[in-house]
Rosetta silent file (secondary structure, phi, psi, omega in degrees, C-alpha in Angstrom):
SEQUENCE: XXXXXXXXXXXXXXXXXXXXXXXXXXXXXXXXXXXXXXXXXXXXXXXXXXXXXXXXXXXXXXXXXXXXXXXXXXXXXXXXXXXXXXXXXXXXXXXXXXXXXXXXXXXXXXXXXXX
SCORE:     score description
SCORE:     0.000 S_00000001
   1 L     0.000  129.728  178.635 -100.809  133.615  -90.282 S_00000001
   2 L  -104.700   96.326  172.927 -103.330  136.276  -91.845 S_00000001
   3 H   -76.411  -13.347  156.240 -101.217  139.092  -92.312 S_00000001
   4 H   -43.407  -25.824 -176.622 -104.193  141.503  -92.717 S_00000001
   5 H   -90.405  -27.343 -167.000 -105.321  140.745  -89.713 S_00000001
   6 H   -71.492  -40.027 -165.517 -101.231  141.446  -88.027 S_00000001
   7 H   -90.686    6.177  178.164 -101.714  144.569  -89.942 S_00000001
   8 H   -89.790  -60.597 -152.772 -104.950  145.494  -88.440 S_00000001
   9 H   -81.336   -7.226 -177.968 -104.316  144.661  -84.923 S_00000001
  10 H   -78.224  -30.124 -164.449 -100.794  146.941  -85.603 S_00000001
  11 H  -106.107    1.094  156.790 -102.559  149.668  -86.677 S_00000001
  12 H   -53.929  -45.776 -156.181 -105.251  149.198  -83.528 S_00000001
  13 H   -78.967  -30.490 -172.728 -102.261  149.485  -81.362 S_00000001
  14 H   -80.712  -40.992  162.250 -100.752  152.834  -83.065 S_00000001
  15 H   -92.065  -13.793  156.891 -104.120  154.395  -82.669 S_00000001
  16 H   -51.196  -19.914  154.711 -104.532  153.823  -79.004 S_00000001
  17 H   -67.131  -87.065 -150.473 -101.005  155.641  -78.763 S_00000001
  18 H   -41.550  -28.376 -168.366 -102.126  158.102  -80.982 S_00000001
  19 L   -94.017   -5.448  142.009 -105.207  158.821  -79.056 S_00000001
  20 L   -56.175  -22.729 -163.716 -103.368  159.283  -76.220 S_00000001
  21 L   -86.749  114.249 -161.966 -101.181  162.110  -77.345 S_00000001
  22 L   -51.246  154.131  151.885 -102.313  165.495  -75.060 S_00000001
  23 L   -56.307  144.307  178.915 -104.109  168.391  -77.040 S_00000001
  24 L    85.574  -13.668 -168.555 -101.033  170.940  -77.762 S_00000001
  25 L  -123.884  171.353  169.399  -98.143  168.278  -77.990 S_00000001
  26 E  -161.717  157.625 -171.714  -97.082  165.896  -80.877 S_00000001
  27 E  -138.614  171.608  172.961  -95.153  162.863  -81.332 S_00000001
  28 E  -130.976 -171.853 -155.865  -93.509  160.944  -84.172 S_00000001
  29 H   -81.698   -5.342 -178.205  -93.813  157.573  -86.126 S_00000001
  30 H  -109.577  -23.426  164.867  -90.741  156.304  -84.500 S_00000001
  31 H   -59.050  -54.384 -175.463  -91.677  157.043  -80.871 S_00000001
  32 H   -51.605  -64.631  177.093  -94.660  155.312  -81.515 S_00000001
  33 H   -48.334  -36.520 -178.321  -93.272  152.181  -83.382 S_00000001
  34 H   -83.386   -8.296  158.229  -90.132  152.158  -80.106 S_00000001
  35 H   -59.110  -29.679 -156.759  -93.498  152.129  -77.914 S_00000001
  36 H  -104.295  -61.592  169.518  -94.884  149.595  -79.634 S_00000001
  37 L   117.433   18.397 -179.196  -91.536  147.481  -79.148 S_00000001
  38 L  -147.488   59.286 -172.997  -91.304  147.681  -82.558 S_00000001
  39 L   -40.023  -12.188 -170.009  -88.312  150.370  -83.188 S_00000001
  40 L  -146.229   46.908  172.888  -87.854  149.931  -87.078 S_00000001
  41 L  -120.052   38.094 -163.422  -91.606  149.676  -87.840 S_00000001
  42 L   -85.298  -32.943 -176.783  -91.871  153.655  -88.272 S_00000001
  43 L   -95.479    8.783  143.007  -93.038  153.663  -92.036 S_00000001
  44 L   -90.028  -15.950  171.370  -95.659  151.175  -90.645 S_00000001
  45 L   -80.319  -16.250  176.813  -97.054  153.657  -88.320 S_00000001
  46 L   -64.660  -58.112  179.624  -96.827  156.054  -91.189 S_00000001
  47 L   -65.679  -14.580  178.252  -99.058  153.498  -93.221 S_00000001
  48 L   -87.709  -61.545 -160.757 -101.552  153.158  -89.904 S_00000001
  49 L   -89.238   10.790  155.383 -101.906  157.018  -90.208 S_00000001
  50 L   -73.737  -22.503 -179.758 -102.408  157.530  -93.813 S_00000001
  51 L  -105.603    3.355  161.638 -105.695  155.191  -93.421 S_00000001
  52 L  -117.582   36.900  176.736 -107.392  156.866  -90.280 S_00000001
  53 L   -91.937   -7.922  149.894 -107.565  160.588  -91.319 S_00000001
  54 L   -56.053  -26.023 -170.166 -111.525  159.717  -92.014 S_00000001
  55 L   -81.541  141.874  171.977 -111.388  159.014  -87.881 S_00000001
  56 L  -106.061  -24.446  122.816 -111.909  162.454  -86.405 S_00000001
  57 L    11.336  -39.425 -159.822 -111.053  160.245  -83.283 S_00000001
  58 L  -126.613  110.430  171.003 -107.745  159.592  -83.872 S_00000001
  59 L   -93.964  102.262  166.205 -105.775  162.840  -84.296 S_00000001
  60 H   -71.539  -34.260 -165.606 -103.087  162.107  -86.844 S_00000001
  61 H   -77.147    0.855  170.384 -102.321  165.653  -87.442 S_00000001
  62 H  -106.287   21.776  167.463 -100.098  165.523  -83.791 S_00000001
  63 E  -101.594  122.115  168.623  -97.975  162.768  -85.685 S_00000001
  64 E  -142.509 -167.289  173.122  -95.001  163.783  -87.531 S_00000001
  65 L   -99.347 -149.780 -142.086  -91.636  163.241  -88.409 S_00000001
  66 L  -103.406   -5.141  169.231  -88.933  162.644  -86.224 S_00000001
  67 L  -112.235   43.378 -175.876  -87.565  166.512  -87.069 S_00000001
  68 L    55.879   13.120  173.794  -91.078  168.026  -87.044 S_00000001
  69 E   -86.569  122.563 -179.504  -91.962  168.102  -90.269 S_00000001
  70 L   -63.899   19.721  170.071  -95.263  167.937  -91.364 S_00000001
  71 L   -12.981  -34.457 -155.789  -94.630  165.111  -93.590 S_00000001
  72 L  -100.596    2.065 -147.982  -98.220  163.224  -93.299 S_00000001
  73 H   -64.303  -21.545  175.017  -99.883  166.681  -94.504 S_00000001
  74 H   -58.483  -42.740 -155.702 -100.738  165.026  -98.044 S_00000001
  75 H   -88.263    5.142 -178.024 -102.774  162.946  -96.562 S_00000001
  76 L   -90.677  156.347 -177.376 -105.451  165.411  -95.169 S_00000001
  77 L   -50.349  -44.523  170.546 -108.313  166.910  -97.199 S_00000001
  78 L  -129.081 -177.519 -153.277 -106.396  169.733  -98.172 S_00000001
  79 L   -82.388  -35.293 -154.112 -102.751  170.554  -98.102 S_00000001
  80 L  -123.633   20.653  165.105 -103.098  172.911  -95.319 S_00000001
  81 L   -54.969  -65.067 -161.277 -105.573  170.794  -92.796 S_00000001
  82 L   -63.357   -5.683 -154.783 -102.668  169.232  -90.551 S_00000001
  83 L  -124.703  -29.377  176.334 -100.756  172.501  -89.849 S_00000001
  84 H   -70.802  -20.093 -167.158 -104.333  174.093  -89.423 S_00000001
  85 H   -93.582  -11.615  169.795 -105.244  171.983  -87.226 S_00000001
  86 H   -78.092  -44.129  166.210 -102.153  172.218  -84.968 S_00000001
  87 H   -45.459  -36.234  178.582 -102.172  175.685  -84.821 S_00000001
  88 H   -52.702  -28.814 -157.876 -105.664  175.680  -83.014 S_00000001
  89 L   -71.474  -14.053 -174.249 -103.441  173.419  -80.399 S_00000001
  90 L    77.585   28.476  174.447 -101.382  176.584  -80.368 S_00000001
  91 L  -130.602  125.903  153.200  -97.920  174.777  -81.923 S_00000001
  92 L   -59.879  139.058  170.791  -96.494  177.122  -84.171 S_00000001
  93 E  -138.608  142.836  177.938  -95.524  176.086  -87.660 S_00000001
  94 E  -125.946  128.459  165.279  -93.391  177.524  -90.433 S_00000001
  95 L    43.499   47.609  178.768  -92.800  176.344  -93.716 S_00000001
  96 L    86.481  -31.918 -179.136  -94.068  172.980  -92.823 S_00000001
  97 E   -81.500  151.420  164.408  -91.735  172.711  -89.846 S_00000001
  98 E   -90.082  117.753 -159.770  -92.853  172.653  -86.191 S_00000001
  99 L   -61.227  141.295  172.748  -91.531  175.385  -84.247 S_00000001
 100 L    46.593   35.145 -175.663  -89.788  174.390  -80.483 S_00000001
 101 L   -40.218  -49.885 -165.613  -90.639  170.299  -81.803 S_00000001
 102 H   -53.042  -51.296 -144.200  -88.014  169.178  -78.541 S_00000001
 103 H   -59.338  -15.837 -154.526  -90.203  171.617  -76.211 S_00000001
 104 H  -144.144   20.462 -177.162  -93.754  169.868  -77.308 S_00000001
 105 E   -97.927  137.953  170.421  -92.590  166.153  -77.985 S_00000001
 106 L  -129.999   87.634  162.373  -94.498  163.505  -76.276 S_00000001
 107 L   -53.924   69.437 -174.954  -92.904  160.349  -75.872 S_00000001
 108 L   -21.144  -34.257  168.745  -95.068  157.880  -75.575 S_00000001
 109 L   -55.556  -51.389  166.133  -92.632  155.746  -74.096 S_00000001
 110 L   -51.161 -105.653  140.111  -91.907  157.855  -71.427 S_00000001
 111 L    15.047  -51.556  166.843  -95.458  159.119  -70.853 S_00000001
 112 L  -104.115   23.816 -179.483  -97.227  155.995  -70.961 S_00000001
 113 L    53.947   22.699  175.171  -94.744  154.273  -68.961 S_00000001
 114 L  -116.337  130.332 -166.803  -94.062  151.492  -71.537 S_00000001
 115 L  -100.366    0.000    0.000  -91.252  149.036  -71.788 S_00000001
């Protein structure tokens, strides 16, 4: 088995989730990975979205962690891209955290209807 390619087609599958997730909302690496069917693969979805923040395609900046924490924010040109770029979306953020995270959660599970 060529895991590069299992790691490819994993991180194919996380951004088609990802690219799904409305303008204004956000989700986090562990919805996605229990979407995925693959509940305790959440630091691999982490590892999908540290390598597509060159895709302006794929918005990584509405991925966080599972308390709303801007966690992936290193991984943006500058330290203060991912929280800029949520605020255009109109989600408040403070001190890294995302403000009313329950009220603006997108479950992908839920949402795309997958079991």
């Amino acid at each position: 088995m060529n895991t590069q390619a299992t790691h490819l087609d994993f991180f194919e599958q996380v951004y088609a989730i990802v690219k799904e997730i409305p303008f204004g909302r956000v989700t986090s690496y562990g919805a996605i990975a229990q979407a995925l069917g693959t509940k305790k693969s959440s630091r691999m979805v982490g590892w999908a979205m540290n390598a597509c923040h060159t895709q302006p395609e794929i918005p990584a900046h509405r991925v966080v962690n599972r308390n709303g924490l801007l966690t992936g924010k290193m991984h943006f040109s500058s330290p203060t891209e991912m929280e800029e770029r949520l605020v255009k979306e109109g989600i408040q953020v403070k001190n890294d955290q995302i403000l009313h995270f329950q009220k603006i959660f997108w479950d992908p599970s839920i949402e795309l209807q997958i079991k």
